[in-house]
N, C-alpha and C positions, 0 to 999 in steps of 0.2 A: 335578458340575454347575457348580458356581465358576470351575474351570480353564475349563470351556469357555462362558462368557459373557467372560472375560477378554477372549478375542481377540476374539469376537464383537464387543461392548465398543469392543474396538480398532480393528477395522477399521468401523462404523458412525461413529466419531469421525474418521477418516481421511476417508470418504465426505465427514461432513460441512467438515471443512477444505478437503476442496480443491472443494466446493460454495462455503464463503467467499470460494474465493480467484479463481473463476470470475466467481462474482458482483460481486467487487473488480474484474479485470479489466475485463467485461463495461462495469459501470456507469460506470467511470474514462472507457472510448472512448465510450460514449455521448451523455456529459458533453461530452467534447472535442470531440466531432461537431459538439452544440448548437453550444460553442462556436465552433468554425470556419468553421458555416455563417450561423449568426445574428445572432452576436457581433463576430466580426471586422471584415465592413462597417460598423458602427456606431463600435469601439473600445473604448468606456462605457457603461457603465449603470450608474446610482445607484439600489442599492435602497432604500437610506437613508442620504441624500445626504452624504458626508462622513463616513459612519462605513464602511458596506459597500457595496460598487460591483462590478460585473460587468464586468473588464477582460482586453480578448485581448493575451496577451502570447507571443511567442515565445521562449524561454526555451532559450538554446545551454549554460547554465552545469549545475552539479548541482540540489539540491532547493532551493528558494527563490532560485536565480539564482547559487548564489556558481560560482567557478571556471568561466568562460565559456568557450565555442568550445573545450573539450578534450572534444568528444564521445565518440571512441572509446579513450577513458582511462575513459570512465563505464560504457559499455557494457561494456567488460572488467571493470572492479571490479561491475558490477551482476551480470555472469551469474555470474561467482566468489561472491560473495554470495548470490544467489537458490539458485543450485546446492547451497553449502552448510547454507542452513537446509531445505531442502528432502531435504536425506541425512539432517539430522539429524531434522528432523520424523518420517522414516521411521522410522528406525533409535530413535527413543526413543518410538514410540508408544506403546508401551505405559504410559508415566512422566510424557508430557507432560500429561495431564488437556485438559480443554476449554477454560481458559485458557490454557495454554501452546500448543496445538494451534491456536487461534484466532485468535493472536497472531502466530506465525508466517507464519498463513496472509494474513493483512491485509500484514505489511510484504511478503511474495514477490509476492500478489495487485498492491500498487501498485507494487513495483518491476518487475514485469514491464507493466503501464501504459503507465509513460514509458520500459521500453525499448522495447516497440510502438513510440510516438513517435520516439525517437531514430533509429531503425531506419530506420524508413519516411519522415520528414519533418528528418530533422537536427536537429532542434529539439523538447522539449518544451511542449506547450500549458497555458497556465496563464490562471484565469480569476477565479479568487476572489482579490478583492482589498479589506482591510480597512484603511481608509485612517485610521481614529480612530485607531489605534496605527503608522503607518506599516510594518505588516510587509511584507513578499515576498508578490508575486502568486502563490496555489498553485494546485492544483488537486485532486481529489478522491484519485486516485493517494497524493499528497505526504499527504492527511490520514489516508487509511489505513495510509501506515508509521510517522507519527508518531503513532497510536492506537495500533497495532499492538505500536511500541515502550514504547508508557508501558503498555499489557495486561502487554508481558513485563518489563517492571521490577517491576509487582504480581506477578507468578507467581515473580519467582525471589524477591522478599522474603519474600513472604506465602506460597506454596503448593507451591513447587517443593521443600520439603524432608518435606512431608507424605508420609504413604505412601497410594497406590493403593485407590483404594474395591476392593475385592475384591468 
């Protein structure tokens, strides 16, 4: 009975990742939508003036703006990336647990986001924008691979060497 909750197990975790990573998608365009329709004619909005502002930015570079106007240099490095966490998410489900499974799923879910974007408008949409610290306009995409990746930095410290609830 163990053996076969294993996979069971396995593939209910599968379900659920790429439910995450729908969901990441999903909400990223929806975000951007806002953005492009609401946001754009305006340019700014201060939510709290001087610390967090809602700014439409069109964003030709990588994630936070570096390396600009080399679009289809991103596009190729993003689906060789996507593609491979996505063989390997398969191919180790059974080992990744739900933080490692999760985590995967957040940075493929936003990288596939902004290649939507890239794809269809040449340009990434970017709207959050934290001006108390002067960082990079992002958008929700950019916060789910940088979640995504600090999950799997926890999973390979802390859990990736654990063995498998049986």
């Amino acid at each position: 009975m163990i053996t076969a909750d294993k996979p069971r197990r396995a593939r209910l975790g599968m379900l659920f990742w790429i439910a995450v990573m729908l969901l990441t998608v999903a909400f990223d365009q929806y975000t951007k939508h806002l953005a492009r329709t609401l946001l754009a004619p305006v340019g700014d909005v201060p939510l709290w003036n001087g610390v967090l502002h809602l700014t439409y930015v069109e964003n030709t570079g990588a994630a936070f703006g570096m390396l600009k106007d080399h679009r289809w240099v991103f596009i190729l490095l993003s689906t060789v990336a996507i593609i491979a966490l996505a063989v390997y998410a398969v191919a180790e489900r059974r080992k990744l647990g739900d933080v490692g499974g999760v985590s995967l799923a957040l940075i493929i879910g936003g990288g596939i986001g902004n290649m939507i974007d890239r794809l269809t408008a040449g340009h990434v949409t970017d709207f959050v924008n934290f001006k108390l610290i002067g960082f990079a306009v992002f958008n929700y995409a950019d916060a789910a691979v940088c979640v995504g990746a600090g999950l799997l930095i926890i999973y390979v410290l802390f859990f990736s060497d654990r063995p498998t609830r049986e």
